[in-house]
VEXGULUM-595635 format. One line per field, with one value per residue (C-alpha): residue number from 1; y negated, z, x. Coordinates in nm, 3 decimals. Layout:
// residues N
n: [NUM	...]
y: [Y	...]
z: [Z	...]
x: [X	...]
This chain:
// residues 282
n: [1	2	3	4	5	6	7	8	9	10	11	12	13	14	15	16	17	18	19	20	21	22	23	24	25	26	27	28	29	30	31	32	33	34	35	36	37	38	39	40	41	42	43	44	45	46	47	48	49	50	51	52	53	54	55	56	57	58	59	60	61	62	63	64	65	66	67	68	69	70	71	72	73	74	75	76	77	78	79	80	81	82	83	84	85	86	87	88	89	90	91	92	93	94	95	96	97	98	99	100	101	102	103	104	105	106	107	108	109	110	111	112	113	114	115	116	117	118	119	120	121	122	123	124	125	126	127	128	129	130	131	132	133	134	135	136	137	138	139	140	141	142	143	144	145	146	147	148	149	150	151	152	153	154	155	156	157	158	159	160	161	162	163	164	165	166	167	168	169	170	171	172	173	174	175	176	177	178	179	180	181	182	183	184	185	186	187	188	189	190	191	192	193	194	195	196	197	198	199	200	201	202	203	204	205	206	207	208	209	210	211	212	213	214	215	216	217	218	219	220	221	222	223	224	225	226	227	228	229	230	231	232	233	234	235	236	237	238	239	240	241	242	243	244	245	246	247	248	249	250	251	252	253	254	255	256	257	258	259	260	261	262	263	264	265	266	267	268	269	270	271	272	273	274	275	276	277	278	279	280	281	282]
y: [-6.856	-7.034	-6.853	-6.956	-7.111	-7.318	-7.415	-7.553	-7.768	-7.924	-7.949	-8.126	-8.359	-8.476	-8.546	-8.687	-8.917	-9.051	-8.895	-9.200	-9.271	-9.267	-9.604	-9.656	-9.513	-9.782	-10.055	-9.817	-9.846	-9.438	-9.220	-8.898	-8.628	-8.257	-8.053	-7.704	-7.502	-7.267	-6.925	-6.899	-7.264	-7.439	-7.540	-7.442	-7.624	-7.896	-7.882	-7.914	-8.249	-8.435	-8.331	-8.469	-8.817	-8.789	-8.754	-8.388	-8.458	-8.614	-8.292	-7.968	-7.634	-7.396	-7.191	-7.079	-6.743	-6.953	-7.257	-7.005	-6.922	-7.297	-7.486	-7.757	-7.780	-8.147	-8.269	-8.103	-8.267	-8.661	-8.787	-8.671	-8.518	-8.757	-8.463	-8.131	-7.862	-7.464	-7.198	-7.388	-7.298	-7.567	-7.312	-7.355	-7.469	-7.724	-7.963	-8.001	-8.098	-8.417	-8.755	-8.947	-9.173	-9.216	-8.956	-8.840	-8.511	-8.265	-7.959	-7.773	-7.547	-7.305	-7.129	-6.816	-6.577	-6.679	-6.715	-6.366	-6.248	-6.456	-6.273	-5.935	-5.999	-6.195	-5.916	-5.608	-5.809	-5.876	-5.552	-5.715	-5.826	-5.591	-5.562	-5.426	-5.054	-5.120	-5.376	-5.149	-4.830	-4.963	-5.104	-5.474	-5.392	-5.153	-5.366	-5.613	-5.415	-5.259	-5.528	-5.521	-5.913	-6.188	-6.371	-6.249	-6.279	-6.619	-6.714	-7.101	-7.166	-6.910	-7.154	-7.446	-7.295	-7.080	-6.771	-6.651	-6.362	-6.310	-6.309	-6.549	-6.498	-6.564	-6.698	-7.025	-7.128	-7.065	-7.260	-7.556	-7.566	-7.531	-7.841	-8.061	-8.009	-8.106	-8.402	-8.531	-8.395	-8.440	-8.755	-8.567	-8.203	-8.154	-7.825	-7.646	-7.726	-8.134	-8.029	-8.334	-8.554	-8.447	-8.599	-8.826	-8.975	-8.903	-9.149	-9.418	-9.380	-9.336	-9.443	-9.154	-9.173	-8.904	-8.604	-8.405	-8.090	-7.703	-7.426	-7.259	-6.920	-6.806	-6.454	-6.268	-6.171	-5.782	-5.851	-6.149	-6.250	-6.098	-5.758	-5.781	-5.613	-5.783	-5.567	-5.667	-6.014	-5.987	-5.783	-6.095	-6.333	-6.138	-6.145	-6.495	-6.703	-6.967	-7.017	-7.068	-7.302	-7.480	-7.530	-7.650	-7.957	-8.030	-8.024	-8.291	-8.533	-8.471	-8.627	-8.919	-9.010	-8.945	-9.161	-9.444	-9.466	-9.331	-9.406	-9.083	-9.297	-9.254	-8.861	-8.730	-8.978	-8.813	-8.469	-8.522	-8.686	-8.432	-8.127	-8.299	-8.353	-8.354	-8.719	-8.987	-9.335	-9.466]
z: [2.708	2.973	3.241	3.655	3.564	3.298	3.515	3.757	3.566	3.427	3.780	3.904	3.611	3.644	4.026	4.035	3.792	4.001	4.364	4.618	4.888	5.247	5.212	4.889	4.972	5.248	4.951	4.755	4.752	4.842	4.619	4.486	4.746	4.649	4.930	4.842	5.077	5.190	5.403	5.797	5.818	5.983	5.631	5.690	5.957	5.805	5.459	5.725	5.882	5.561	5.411	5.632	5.509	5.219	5.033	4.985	4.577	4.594	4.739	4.544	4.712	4.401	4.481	4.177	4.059	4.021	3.830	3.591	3.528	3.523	3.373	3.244	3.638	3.679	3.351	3.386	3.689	3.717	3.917	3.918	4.286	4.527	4.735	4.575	4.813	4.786	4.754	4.464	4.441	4.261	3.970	3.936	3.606	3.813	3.805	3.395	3.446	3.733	3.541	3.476	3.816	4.139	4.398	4.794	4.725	5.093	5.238	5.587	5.650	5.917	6.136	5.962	6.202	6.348	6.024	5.871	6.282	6.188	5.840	5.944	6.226	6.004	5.708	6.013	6.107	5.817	5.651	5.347	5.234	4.948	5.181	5.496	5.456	5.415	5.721	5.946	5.896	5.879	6.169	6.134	6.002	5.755	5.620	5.552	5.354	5.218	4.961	4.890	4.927	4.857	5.144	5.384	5.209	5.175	5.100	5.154	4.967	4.682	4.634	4.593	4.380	4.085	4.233	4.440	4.183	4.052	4.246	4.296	4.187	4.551	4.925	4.867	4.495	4.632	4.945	4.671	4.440	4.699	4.921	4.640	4.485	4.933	4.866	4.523	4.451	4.772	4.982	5.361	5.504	5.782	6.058	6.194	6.522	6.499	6.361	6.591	6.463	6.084	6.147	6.275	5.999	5.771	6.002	5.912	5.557	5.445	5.729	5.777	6.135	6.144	6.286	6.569	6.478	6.631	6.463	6.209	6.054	6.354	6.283	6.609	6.793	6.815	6.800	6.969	6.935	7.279	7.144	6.896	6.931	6.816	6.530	6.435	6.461	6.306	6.000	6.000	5.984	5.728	5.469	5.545	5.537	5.287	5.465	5.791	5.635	5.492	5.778	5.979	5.674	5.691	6.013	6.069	5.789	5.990	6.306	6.130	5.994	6.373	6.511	6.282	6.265	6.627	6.957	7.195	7.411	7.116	7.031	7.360	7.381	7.049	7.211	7.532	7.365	7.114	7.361	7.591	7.337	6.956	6.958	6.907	6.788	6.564]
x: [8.855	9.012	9.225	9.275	9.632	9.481	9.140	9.403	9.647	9.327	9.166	9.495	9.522	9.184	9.217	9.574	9.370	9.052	9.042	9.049	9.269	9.121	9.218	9.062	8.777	8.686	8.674	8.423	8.066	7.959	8.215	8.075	8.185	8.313	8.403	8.628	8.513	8.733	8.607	8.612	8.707	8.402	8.309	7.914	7.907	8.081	7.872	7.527	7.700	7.772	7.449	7.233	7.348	7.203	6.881	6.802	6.784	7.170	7.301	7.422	7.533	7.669	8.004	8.257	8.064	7.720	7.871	8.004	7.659	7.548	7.776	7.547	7.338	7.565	7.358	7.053	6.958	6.800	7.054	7.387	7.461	7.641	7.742	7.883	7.988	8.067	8.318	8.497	8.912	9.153	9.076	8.704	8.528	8.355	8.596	8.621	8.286	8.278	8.219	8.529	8.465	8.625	8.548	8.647	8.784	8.849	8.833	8.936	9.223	9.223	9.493	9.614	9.578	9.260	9.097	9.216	9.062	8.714	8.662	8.703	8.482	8.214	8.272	8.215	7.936	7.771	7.591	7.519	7.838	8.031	8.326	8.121	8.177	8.543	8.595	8.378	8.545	8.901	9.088	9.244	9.592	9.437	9.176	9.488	9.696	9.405	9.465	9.034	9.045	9.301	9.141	9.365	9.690	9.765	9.394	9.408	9.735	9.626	9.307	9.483	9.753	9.529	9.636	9.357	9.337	9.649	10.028	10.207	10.580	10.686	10.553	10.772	10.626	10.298	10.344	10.493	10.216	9.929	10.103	10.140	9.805	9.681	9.898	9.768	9.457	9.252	9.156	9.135	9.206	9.096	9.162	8.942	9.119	9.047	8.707	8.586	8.864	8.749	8.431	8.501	8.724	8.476	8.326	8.577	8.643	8.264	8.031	7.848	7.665	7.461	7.734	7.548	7.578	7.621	7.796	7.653	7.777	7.999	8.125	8.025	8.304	8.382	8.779	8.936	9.297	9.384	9.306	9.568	9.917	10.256	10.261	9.954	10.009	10.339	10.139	9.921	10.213	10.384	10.064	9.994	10.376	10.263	9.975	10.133	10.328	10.021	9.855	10.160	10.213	9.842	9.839	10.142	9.939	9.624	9.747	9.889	9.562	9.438	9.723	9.644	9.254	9.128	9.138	9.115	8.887	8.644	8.695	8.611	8.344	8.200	8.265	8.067	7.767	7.781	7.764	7.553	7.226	7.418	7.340	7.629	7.603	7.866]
């Protein structure tokens, strides 16, 4: 029986091994995609995008708790999916079970503060989810310490470090192992912020064309950021330091790759068509 720190190393070792370069991946003829999707990041939205270029029978949509259940889906079906997307952490069995081939490996990260801000608004929102009762009757700061979800302490860097359920020893290893496992074991973060920008290199690196899209899975808004005090931003901060630091690394590689393969010319082009009638031609 395999536990989350094991699931990782493995995971790592596998994609140190055969993820592509963005570079790489422009000399390959359509890599296999898996996108980690991590919560409140624009990864629904994101998931819709890519999807739509390709066949219906070349995508899968399975997160962690159903591949458990699945293992053998990948060889069950006809045609092994060009296009695997979900909820799956660095720690996830699905990743002992890709075929020994190159593949484009990404995922989104999103601003600490106004991710944790998104979930408990999509969580109070949503009267179906297990955490409802808890996020409606507790305010912000409480729901935080409540400790009821590892989402919103250091969510993003516990996914990419095996820790989502278990701690860390400290905010600095975790912060270590989840930017190192960014840096060798994925082909493209993206932000939430350059969500455009994302696409966009997507764009490049793969030639997808098809990338109108509007927002899907928005938490309605019953708290925004202005309603927060210091101290519960500062609460916020204090939960979330590794990712903080996270974001702010993938953020700085982000705008390289921005720098070096598009023209702003071209980005707010994409954003005006794209608002106008969600049309835009490559």
């Amino acid at each position: 029986m395999h536990n989350d720190t094991e699931y990782f190393q493995q995971a790592c070792g596998f994609l140190t091994q055969w993820v592509l370069t963005p570079e790489q991946a422009l000399q390959n003829q359509s890599p296999r995609l898996v996108f980690s999707h991590v919560p409140k990041t624009g990864g629904t939205t994101l998931e819709t995008i890519v999807a739509k270029n390709y066949r219906l029978s070349d995508v899968l949509h399975l997160n962690a708790p159903e591949f458990k259940q699945y293992p053998d889906i990948l060889s069950l079906k006809k045609n092994p999916p060009r296009f695997i997307c979900g909820h799956h952490p660095l720690h996830s069995p699905l990743y002992q079970h890709l075929p020994q081939e190159p593949l484009f490996h990404f995922t989104m990260l999103r601003e600490p503060v106004a991710r944790v801000l998104s979930y408990y608004n999509y969580v109070r929102g949503k009267t179906d989810h297990p955490l409802h009762q808890q996020a409606y009757t507790l305010r912000l700061a409480e729901f935080v310490e409540s400790g009821v979800t590892p989402e919103l302490n250091n969510g993003q860097a516990r996914r990419f470090s095996g820790y989502l359920h278990q701690s860390p020893a400290d905010d600095e290893t975790l912060f270590i192992t989840a930017c190192d496992a960014l840096q060798n074991c994925f082909s493209l973060v993206g932000t939430t912020a350059c969500f455009d920008e994302t696409l966009l290199l997507l764009h490049r690196f793969l030639g997808f064309t098809d990338l109108f899209y509007q927002r899907r899975n928005q938490s309605r808004q019953t708290l925004s950021r202005d309603d927060l005090t210091d101290s519960e931003l500062e609460l916020i901060a204090h939960y979330n330091q590794a990712d903080a630091q996270l974001y702010h690394y993938t953020e700085n590689r982000l705008n390289d790759y921005i720098l070096t393969y598009l023209k702003e010319s071209d980005i707010k082009r994409f954003a005006e068509a794209n608002s106008q009638n969600h049309q835009w031609s490559a």
